[in-house]
ROVO-991932 format. One line per field, with one value per residue (C-alpha): z, x, y. Coordinates in steps of 0.1 Angstrom, whole numbers, padded with zeros to 4 digits. Each point is the difference from the previous one (the first is absolute). Layout:
N
w = (Z, ...)
u = (X, ...)
v = (Y, ...)
//
This chain:
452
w = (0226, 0029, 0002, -0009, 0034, -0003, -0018, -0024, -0004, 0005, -0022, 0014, -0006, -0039, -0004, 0009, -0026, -0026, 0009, -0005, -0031, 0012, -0001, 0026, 0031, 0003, 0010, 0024, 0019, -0024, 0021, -0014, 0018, -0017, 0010, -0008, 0011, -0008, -0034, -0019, -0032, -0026, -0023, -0035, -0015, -0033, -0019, -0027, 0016, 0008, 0017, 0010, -0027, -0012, 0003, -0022, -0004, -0028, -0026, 0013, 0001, 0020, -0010, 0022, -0008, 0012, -0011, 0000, -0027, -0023, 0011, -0009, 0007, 0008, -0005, 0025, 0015, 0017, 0030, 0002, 0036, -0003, 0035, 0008, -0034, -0016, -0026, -0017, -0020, -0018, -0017, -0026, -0024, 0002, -0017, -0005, 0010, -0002, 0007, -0004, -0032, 0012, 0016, -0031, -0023, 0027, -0003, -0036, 0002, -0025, -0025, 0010, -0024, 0008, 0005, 0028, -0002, 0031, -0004, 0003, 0024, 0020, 0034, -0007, -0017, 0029, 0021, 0003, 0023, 0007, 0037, 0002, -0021, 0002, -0015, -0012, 0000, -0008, 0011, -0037, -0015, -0034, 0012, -0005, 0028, 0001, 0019, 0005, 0014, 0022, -0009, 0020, -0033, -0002, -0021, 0012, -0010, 0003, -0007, -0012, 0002, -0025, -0012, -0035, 0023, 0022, -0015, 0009, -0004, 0008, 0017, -0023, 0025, 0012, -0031, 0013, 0018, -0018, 0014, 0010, 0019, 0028, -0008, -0004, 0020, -0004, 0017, 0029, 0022, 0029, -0022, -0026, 0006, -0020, -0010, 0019, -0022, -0030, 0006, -0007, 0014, -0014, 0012, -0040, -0006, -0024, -0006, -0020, -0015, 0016, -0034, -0021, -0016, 0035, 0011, 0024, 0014, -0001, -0022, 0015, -0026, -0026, 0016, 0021, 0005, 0019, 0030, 0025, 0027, -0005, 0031, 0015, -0009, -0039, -0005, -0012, 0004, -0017, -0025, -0005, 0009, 0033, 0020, 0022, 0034, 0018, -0020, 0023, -0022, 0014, -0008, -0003, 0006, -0005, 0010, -0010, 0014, -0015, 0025, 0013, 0015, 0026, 0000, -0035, -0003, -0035, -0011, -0009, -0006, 0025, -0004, 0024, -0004, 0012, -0009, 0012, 0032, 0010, 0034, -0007, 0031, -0024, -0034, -0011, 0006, -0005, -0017, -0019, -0028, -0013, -0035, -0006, -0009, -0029, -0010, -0003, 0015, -0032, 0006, 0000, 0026, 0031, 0027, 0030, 0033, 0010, 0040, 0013, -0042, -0031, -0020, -0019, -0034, -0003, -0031, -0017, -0024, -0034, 0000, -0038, 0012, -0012, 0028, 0002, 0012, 0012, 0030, 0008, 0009, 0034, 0006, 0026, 0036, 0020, 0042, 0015, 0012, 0030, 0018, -0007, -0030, -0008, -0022, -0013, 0009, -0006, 0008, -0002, 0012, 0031, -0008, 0039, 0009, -0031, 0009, -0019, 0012, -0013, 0004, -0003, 0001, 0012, 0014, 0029, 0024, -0008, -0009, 0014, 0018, -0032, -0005, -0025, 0012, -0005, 0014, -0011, 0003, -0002, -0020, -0003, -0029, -0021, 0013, 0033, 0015, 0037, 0010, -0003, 0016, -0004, -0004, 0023, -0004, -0034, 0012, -0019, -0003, -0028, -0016, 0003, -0025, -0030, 0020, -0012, 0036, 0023, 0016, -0026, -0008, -0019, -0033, -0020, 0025, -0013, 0011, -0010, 0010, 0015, -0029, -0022, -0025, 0009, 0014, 0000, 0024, 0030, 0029, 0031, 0021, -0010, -0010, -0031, -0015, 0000, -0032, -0007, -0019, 0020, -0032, -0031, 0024, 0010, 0036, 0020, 0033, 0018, 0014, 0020, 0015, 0021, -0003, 0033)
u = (0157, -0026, -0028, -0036, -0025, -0034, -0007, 0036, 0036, 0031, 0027, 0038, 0038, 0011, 0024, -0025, -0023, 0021, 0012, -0035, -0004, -0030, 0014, 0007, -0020, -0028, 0009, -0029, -0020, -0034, -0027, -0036, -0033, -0031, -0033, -0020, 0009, -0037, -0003, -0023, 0014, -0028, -0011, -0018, -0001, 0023, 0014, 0027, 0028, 0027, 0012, -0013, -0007, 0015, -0017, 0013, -0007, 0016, -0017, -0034, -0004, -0001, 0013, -0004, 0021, -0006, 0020, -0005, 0017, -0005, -0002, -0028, -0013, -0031, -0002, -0022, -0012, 0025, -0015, 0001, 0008, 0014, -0009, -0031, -0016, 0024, -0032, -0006, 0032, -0021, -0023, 0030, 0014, 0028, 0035, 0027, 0031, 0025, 0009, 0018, 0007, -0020, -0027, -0007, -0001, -0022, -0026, 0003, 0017, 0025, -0005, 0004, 0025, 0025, 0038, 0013, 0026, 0025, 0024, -0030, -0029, 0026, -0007, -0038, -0001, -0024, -0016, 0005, -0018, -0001, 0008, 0006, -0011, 0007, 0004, 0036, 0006, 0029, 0018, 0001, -0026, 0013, -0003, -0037, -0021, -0007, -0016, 0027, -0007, 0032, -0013, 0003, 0007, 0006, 0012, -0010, -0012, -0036, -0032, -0029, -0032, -0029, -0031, 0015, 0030, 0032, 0030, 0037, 0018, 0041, 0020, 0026, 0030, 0005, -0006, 0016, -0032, -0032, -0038, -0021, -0025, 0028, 0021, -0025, -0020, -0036, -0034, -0003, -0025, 0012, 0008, 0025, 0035, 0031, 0032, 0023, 0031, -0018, -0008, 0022, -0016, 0011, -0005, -0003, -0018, -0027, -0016, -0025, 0002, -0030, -0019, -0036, 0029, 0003, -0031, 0015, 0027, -0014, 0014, 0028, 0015, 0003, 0031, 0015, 0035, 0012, 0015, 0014, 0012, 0023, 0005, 0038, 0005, -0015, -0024, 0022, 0034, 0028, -0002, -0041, -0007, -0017, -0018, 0024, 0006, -0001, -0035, -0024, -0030, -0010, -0035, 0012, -0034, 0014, -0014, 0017, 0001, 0009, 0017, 0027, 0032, 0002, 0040, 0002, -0029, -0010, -0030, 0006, -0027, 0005, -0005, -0002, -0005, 0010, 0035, 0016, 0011, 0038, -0005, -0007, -0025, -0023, -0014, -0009, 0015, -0014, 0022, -0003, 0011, -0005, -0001, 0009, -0038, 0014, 0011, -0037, 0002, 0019, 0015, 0039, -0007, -0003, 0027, -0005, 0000, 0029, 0022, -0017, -0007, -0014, 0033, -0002, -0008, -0037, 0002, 0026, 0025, -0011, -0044, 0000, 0018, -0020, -0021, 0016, 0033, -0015, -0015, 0033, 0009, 0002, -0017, 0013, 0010, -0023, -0010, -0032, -0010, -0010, 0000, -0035, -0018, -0035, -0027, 0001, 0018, -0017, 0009, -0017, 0008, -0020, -0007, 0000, 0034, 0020, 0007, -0002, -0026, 0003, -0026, 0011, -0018, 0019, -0004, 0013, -0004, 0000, -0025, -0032, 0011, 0011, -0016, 0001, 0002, 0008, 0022, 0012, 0035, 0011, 0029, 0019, 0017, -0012, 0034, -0007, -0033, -0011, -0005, -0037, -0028, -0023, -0041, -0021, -0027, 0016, 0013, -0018, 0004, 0020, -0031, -0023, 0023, -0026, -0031, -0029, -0011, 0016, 0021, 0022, 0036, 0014, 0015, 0023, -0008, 0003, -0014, -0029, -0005, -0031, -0011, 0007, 0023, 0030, 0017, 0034, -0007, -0023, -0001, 0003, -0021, -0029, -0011, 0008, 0002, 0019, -0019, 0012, -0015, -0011, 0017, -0023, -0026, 0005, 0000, 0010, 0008, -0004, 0031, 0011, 0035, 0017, 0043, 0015)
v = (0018, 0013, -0024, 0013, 0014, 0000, 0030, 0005, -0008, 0015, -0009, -0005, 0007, 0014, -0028, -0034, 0019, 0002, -0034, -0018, 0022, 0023, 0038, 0018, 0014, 0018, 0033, -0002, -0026, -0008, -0009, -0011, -0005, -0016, 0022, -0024, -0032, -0014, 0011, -0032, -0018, 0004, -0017, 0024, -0032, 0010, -0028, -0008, 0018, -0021, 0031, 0031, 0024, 0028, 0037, 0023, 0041, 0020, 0023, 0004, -0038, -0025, -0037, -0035, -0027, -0035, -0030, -0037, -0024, 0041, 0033, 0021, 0034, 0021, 0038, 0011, 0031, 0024, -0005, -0037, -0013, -0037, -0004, 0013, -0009, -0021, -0018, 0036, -0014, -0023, 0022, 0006, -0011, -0028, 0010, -0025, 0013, -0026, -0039, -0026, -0021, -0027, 0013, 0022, -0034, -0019, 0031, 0009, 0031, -0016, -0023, -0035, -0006, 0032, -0013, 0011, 0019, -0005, 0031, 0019, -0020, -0017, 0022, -0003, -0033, -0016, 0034, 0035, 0017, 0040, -0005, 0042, 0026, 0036, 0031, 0014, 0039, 0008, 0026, 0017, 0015, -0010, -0041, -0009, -0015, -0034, -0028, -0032, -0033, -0021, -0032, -0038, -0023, -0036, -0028, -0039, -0025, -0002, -0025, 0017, -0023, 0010, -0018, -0015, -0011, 0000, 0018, 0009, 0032, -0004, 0028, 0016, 0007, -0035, -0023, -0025, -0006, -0001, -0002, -0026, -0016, -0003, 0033, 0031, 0025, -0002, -0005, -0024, -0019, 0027, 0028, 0012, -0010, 0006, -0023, 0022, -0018, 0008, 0040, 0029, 0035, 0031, 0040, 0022, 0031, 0009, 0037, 0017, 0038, 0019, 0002, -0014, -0024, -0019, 0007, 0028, -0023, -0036, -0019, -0007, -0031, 0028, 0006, -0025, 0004, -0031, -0011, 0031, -0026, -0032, -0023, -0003, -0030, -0003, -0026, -0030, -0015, 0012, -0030, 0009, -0035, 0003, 0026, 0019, -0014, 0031, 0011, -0009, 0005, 0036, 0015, 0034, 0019, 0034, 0033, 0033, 0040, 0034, 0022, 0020, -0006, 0015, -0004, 0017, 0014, -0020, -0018, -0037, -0029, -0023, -0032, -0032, -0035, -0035, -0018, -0034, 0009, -0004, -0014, -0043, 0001, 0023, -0003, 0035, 0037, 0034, 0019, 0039, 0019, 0033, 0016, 0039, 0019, 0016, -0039, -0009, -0034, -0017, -0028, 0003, 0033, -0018, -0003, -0028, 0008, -0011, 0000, 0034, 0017, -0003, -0009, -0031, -0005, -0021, -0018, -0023, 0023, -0018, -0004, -0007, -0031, -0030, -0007, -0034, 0016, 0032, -0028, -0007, 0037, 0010, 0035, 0027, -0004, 0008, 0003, -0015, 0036, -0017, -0041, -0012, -0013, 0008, -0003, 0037, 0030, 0031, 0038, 0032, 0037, 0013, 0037, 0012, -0008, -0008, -0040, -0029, -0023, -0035, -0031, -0040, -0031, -0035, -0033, -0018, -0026, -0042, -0026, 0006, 0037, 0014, 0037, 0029, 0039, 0035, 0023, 0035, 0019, 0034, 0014, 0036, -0003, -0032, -0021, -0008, -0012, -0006, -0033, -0013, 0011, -0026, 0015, -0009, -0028, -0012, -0035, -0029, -0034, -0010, -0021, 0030, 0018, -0011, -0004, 0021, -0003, 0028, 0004, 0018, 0000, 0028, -0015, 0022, 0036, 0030, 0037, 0025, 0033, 0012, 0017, -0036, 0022, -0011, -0034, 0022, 0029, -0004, 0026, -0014, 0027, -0022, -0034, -0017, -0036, -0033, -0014, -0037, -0033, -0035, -0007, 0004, 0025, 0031, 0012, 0030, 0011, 0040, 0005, 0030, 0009, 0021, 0004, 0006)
//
């Protein structure tokens, strides 16, 4: 492959593409110039989003969900800008939408004495966060609308500290490793931290009919459906005694589009999200997969995107597998779509010129000159993706990721258009947004473009 220049890529031959897994060429050269190199991080001084919240238009209303350890809404007013005046959110009502098992005993949703049930909570057992929300149309006028959430989900071991005392809750995939004071995620002197050998993150999908009974498409745990994604590898051994060694405890982070192919000339819900990686000099991967629109986003309806196409199968054959086996099962192949890992991958259409314009956040660097940045690609067709283009000013020192003190990195980026209606389209003839968390604070970015 071509190596990047300072405003774009060009991708190389057919056959070292499809050799490192990524598709095939561009059928043009993608170039991409930042406007606005200057743009300022701020700061509106949200909290209690780990990530940046969701904005969400269908039926004459307007929904905003946030997420922390639960996701909740606010129906606000259709003309609700998250950016510009992102507190107006506030002056509703809170709706739960969904969490996970956990969380929902530690804040009383549940009774503190309801068995869990691992055939059905083991996805959400610990967290399940509505890290992309949307609105499905389907093509048929005789499939109703409705409002669907691709969830990040997890299931670790955790310590949650509270004022009558210290308790433990255990993983269900790996129980051949239980929590404690030395094995779980939880609160720290310098922050949260998880027990990587003790977490299991999964990608499942949750929606809500557009009706009074969901509170026009909010509550989301109604109907959650489970996992979409599986990872390669399965979570455990073969024997279900150890985690598996190529599961490198990936935070999947997922983000998810609905558009058309513009090979076929279908709509599929796209959906991309972090894997083990294949290569051993990396821990994480993004990879893709799609579901046909008339499939509704069901698990069992996804293929992976897999050596230039969306061909594999995502899940394991059997799900009603106990989970205790169903760990064991590998899911589909699957192709990094391409060679970095990142924090978040997240794509939406530009309405000018047709592309797909996706933002990233990563790391790099050692010891004291590690750093955390954005950068942006552009895609044709959803298979293959330019190289990065990194955005201007974003560089941070790696210790000024959590610092309430600017300067800013952009945690878990994703895009809103001008008009704050959509993070899916945005028209690049015009400014729109980068909005992102510091984590747990919102903060945005203007950001303008011009494709070459």
């Amino acid at each position: 492959m071509k190596h990047s220049t300072a405003s774009g890529v060009a991708l190389g031959g057919i056959d070292a593409a499809l050799e490192m897994g990524y598709g095939t060429p561009q059928r043009r050269e993608l170039r991409l110039k930042v406007t606005n190199p200057e743009a300022p991080v701020v700061d509106p001084k949200i909290r209690g989003c780990e990530f940046p919240p969701n904005v969400v238009t269908v039926a004459g209303r307007r929904h905003v969900f946030m997420s922390g350890g639960l996701s909740y809404a606010y129906t606000v007013s259709p003309d609700f800008h998250l950016a510009r005046e992102p507190q107006r959110m506030f002056e509703s009502e809170r709706l739960y939408a969904i969490g996970g098992f956990d969380y929902e005993i530690t804040q009383g949703i549940r009774p503190f004495n309801t068995e869990y049930d691992a055939q059905k909570f083991y996805w959400k057992k610990t967290y399940c966060g509505t890290f992309n929300v949307d609105v499905l149309r389907p093509d048929s006028a005789t499939v109703e609308q409705r409002v669907f959430s691709i969830n990040h989900c997890e299931n670790k071991n955790e310590r949650f500290v509270r004022p009558f005392g210290t308790f433990y809750v255990n993983n269900s995939v790996n129980r051949n490793d239980p929590s404690g004071p030395d094995t779980s995620s939880g609160s720290t002197s310098t922050g949260y931290r998880d027990y990587q050998p003790g977490y299991f993150g999964f990608v499942s999908m949750s929606y809500a009919p557009i009706n009074a009974d969901t509170k026009w498409g909010v509550e989301l745990q109604k109907y959650d459906m489970g996992p979409i994604l599986w990872p390669r590898s399965g979570f455990l051994t073969p024997d279900g005694k150890a985690k598996h060694p190529r599961y490198k405890n990936p935070h999947p982070h997922p983000s998810s589009l609905i558009a058309e192919d513009p090979k076929d000339g279908k709509r599929y819900v796209y959906v991309f999200a972090n894997d083990s990686a294949e290569r051993e000099d990396a821990s994480t991967m993004v990879v893709a997969a799609r579901s046909p629109i008339e499939a509704r986003a069901l698990p069992g309806s996804f293929l992976n995107f897999y050596r230039g196409d969306y061909t594999e199968p995502s899940l394991p054959k059997n799900m009603s597998e106990d989970i205790a086996i169903l760990a064991t099962r590998p899911g589909g192949n699957a192709s990094a779509i391409h060679p970095h890992a990142v924090n978040r991958f997240f794509v939406a259409r530009l309405r000018r010129s047709g592309l797909f314009l996706s933002v990233e956040s990563y790391g790099g660097g050692e010891g004291q000159d590690r750093y955390f940045e954005t950068a942006l690609r552009l895609s044709e067709d959803l298979r293959t993706w330019t190289d990065r283009f990194i955005l201007p000013n974003s560089r941070v020192n790696a210790r000024q990721i959590r610092s309430d003190a600017p300067p800013f990195g952009l945690y878990y980026p994703k895009f809103l258009s001008a008009d704050g209606s959509s993070h899916y389209e945005v028209d690049e003839s015009g400014p729109f947004y980068v909005v992102a968390t510091k984590p747990h604070a919102l903060i945005y970015r203007e950001l303008s473009i011009q494709v070459l």
